[in-house]
VEXTOR-139680 format. One record per residue (C-alpha): residue in one letter; residue number from 1; y, x, z. Coordinates in pm, 1 decimal, padded with zeros to 6 digits. Each point is the difference from the previous one (the first is absolute). Layout:
BEGIN
<"A",NUM,<Y,X,Z>>,
...
//
This chain:
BEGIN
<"X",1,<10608.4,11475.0,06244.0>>,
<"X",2,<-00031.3,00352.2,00118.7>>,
<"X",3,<-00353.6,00000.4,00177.1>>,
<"X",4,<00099.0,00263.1,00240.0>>,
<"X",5,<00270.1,-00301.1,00141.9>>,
<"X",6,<-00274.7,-00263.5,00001.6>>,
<"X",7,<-00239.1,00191.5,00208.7>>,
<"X",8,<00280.4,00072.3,00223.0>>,
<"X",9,<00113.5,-00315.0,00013.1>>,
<"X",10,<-00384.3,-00116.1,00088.5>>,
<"X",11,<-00068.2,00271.8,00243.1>>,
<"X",12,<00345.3,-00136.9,00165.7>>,
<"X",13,<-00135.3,-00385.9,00014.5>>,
<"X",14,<-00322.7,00160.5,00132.8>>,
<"X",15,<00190.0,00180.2,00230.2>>,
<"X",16,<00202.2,-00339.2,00116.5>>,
<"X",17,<-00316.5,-00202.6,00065.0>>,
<"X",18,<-00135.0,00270.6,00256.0>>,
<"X",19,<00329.9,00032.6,00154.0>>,
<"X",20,<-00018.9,-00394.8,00025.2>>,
<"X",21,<-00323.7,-00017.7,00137.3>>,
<"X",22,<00094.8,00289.0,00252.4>>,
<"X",23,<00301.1,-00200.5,00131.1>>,
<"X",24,<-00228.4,-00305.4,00071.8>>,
<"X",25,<-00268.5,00214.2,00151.1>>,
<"X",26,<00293.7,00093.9,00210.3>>,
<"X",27,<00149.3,-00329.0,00104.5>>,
<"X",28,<-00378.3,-00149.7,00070.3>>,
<"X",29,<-00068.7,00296.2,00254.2>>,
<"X",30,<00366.7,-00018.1,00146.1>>,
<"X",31,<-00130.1,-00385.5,00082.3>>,
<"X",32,<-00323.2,00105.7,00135.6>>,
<"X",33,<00205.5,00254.0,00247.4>>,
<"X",34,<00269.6,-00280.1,00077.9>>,
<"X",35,<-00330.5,-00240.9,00068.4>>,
<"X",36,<-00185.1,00189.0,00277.5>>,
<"X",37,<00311.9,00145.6,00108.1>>,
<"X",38,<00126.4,-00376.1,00054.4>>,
<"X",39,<-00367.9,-00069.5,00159.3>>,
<"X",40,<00015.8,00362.9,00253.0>>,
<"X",41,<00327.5,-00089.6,00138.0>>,
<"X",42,<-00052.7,-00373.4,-00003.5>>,
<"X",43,<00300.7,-00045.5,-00157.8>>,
<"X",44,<00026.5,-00381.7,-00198.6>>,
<"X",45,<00379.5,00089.1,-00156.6>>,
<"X",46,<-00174.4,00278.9,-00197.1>>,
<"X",47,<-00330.7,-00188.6,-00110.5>>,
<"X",48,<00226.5,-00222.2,-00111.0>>,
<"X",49,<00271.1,00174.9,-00206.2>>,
<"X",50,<-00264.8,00266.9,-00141.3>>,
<"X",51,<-00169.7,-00328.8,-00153.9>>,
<"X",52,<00254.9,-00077.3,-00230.9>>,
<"X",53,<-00026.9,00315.9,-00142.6>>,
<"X",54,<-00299.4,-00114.5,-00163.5>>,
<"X",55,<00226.2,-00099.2,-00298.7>>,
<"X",56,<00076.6,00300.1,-00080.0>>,
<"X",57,<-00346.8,00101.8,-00086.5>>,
<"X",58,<-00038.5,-00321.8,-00162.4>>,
<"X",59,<00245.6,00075.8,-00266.8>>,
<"X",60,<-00096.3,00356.8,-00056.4>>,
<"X",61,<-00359.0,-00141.8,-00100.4>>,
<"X",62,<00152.8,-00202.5,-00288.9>>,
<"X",63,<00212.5,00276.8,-00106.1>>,
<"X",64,<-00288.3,00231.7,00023.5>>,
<"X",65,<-00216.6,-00240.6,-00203.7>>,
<"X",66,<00255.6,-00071.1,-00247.0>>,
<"X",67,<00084.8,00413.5,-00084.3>>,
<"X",68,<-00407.3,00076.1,-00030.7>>,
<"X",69,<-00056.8,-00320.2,-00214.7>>,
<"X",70,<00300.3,00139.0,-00210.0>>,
<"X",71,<-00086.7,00334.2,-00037.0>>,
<"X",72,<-00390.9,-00125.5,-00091.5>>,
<"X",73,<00144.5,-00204.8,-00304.0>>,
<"X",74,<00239.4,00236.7,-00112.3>>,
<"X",75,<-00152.9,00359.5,00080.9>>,
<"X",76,<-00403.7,-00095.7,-00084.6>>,
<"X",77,<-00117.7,00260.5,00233.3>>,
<"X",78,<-00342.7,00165.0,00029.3>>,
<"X",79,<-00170.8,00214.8,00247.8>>,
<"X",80,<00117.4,00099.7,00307.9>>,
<"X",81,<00373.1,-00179.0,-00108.0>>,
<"X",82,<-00199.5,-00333.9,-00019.5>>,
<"X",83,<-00215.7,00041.6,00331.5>>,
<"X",84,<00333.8,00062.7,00145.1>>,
<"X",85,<00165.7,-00316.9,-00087.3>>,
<"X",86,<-00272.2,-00224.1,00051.7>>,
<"X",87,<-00048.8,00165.2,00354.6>>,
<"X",88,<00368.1,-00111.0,00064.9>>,
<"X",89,<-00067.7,-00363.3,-00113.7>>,
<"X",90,<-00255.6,00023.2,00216.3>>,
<"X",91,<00107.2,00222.7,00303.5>>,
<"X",92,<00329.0,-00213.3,00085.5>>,
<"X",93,<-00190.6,-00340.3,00028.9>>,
<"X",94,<-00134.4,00199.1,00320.9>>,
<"X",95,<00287.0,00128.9,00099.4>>,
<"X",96,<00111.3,-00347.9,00001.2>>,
<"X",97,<-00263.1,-00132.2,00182.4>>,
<"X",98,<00073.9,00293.5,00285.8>>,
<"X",99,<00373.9,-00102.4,00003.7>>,
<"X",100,<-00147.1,-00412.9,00083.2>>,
<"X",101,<-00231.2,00123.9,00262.9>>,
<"X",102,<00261.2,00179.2,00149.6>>,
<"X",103,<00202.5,-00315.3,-00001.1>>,
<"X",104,<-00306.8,-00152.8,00152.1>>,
<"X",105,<-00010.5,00294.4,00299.1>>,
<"X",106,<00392.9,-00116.3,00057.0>>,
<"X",107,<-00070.3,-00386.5,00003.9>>,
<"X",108,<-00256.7,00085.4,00254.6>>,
<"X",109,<00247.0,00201.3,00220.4>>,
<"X",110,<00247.7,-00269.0,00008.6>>,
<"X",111,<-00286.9,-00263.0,00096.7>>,
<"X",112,<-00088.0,00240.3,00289.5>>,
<"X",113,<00322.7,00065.0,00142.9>>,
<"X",114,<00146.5,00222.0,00189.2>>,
<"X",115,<-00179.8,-00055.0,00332.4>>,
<"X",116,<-00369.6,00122.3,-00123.2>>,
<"X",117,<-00193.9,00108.5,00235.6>>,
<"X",118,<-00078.5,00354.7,00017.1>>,
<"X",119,<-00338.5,00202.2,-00054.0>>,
<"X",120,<-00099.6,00337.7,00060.4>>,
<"X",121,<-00238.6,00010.1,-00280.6>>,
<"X",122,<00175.2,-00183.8,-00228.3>>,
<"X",123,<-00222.2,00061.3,-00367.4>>,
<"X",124,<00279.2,-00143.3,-00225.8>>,
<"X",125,<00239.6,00342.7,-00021.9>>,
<"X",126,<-00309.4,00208.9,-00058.1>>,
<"X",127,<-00134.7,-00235.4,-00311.7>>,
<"X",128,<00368.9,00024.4,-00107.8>>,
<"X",129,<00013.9,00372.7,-00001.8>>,
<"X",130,<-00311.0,00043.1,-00200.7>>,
<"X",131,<00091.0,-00304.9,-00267.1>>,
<"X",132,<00373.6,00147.4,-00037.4>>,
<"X",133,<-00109.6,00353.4,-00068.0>>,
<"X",134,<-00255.8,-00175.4,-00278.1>>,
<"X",135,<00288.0,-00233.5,-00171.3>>,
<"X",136,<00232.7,00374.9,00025.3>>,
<"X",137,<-00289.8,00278.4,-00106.5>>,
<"X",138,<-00116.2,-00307.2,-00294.0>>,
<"X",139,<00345.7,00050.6,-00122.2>>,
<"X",140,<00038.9,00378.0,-00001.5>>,
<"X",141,<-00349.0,00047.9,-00196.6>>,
<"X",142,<00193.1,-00270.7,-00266.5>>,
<"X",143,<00292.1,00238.9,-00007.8>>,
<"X",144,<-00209.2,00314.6,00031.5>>,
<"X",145,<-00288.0,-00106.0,-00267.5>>,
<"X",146,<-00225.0,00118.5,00275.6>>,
<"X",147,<-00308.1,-00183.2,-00012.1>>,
<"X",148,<-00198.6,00207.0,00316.0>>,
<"X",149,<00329.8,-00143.9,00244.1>>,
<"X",150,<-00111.2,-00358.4,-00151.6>>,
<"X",151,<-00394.9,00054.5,00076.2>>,
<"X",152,<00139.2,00063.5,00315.5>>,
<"X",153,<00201.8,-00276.1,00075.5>>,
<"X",154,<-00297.3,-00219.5,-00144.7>>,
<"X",155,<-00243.2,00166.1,00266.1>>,
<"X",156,<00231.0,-00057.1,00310.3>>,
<"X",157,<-00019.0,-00394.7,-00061.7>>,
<"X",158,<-00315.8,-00008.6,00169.9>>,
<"X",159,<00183.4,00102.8,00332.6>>,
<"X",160,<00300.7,-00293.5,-00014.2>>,
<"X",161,<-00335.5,-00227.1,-00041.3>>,
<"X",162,<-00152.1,00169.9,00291.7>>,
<"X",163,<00283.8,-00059.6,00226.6>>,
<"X",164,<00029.0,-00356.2,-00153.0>>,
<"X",165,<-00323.6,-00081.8,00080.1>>,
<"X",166,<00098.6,00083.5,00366.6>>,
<"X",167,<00248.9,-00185.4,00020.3>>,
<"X",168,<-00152.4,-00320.2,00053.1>>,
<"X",169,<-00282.4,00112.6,00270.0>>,
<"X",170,<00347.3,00158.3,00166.4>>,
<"X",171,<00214.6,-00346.3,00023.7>>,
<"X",172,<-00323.4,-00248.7,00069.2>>,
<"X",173,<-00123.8,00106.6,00358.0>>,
<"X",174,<00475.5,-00019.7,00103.3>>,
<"X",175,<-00012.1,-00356.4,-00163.1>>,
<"X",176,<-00320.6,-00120.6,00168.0>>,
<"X",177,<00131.2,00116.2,00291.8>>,
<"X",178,<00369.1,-00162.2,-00010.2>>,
<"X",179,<00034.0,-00284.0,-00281.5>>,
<"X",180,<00415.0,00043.1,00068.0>>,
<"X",181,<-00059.1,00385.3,-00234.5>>,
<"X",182,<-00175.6,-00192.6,-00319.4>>,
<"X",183,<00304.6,-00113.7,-00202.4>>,
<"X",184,<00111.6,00394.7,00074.1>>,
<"X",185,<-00352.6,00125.7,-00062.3>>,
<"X",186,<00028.2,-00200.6,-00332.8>>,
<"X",187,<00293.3,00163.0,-00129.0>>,
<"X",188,<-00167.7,00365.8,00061.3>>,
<"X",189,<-00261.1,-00065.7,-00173.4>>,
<"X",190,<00174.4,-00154.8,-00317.5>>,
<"X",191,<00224.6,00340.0,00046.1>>,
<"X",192,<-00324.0,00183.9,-00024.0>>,
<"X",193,<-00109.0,-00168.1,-00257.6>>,
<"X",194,<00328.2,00087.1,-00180.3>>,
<"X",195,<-00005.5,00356.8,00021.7>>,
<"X",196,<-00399.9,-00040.6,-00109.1>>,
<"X",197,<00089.8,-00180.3,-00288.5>>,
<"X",198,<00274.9,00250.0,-00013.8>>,
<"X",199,<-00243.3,00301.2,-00003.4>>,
<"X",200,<-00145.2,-00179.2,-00308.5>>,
<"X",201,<00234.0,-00004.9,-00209.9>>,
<"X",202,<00036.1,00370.6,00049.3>>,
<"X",203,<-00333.1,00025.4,-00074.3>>,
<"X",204,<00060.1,-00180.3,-00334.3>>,
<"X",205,<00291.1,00229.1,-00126.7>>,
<"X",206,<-00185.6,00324.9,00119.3>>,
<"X",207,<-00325.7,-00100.8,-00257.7>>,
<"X",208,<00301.0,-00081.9,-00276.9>>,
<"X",209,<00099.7,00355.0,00072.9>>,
<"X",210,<-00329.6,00157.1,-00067.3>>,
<"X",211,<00003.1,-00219.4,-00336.4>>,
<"X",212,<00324.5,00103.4,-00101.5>>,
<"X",213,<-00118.1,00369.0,00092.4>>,
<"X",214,<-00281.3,00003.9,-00119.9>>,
<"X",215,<-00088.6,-00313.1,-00241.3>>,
<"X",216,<-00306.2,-00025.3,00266.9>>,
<"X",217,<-00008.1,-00383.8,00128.6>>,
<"X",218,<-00155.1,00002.0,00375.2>>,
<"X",219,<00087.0,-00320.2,00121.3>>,
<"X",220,<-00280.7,-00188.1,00133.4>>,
<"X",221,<-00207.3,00276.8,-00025.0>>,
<"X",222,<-00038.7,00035.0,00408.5>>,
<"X",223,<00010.5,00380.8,00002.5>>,
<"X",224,<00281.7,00197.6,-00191.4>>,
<"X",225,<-00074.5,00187.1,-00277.9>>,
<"X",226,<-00235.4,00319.1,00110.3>>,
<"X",227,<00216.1,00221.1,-00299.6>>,
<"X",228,<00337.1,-00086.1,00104.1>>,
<"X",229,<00037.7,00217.9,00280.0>>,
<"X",230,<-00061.9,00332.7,-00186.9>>,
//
């Protein structure tokens, strides 16, 4: 076979599994906006219906996993090929995960209801704001290669555990004060801990970034990599 055709045909399976991967990164934060759209505007029809969206994410996962195992057995990359491949396997068990806990935001919703009470200082939307734009920026340094967005992204997790940590002292004096708020306290703070757990995962596919970038592994390390900004 001509090798011109089977590096084209390669570069076009590469080519597929990014374009895969995009279209799940796409669907996870579409459920994310549905989620605290559903929780903003109270609104239990559409915590409800953007849950079962959750399959679709499901099956791009195992389609995703199936196409990079594929191209691993057949293609025997090296290099940056391989870092990109194994990033994937990697990257789209967190998307996952991001897709369940924003099922998890919507199950919350619908336990609330539509008659939640209403606070001025509300922390949820402003945890939300800062784990969204992690889960988005995460995914544009994958698409980009750009491993200084991902350092960045890993950096602002320390402020969605900042405002997580508030969360609690927030909710504790209102259900001390009036036991009939707990079971909607309760539900805030699993939301919380949601888009926490959310920021996370962000976290995780920003430091797979600056591996696939730069072959540099910096999880765990508990300060990103002092190079990877130049």
């Amino acid at each position: 076979m001509d090798r011109r055709h089977t590096d084209r045909e390669y570069e076009s399976e590469l080519e597929l599994l990014r374009d895969r991967v995009l279209l799940m990164g796409a669907h996870v934060e579409e459920v994310l906006v549905l989620a605290m759209r559903s929780y903003n505007e109270r609104s239990v029809s559409l915590a409800r219906s953007t849950i079962n969206m959750d399959s679709q994410i499901d099956q791009l996962e195992l389609e995703i996993d199936e196409l990079a195992i594929q191209i691993l057995a057949r293609r025997q990359p090296v290099a940056s090929d391989l870092r990109f491949i194994t990033t994937t396997l990697k990257l789209v068990t967190d998307l996952e995960r991001i897709g369940d806990l924003g099922v998890n935001i919507c199950e919350r919703v619908a336990e609330l209801g539509a008659d939640r009470s209403q606070s001025a200082h509300d922390p949820i939307p402003r945890i939300a704001d800062v784990a969204q734009g992690m889960v988005h920026d995460a995914l544009d340094a994958f698409v980009a290669g750009d491993a200084v967005k991902a350092n960045q992204v890993i950096d602002r997790d320390k402020e969605v555990d900042a405002y997580y940590a508030s969360l609690y002292p927030e909710l504790l004096p209102r259900m001390m004060s009036n036991p009939s708020v707990v079971f909607e306290s309760t539900r805030l703070l699993s939301i919380g801990k949601s888009l926490e757990r959310l920021a996370d995962h962000a976290t995780n596919i920003a430091e797979m970034v600056v591996f696939m970038v730069k072959g540099q592994d910096v999880r765990h390390s508990g300060t990103t990599n002092p190079g990877s900004h130049g």
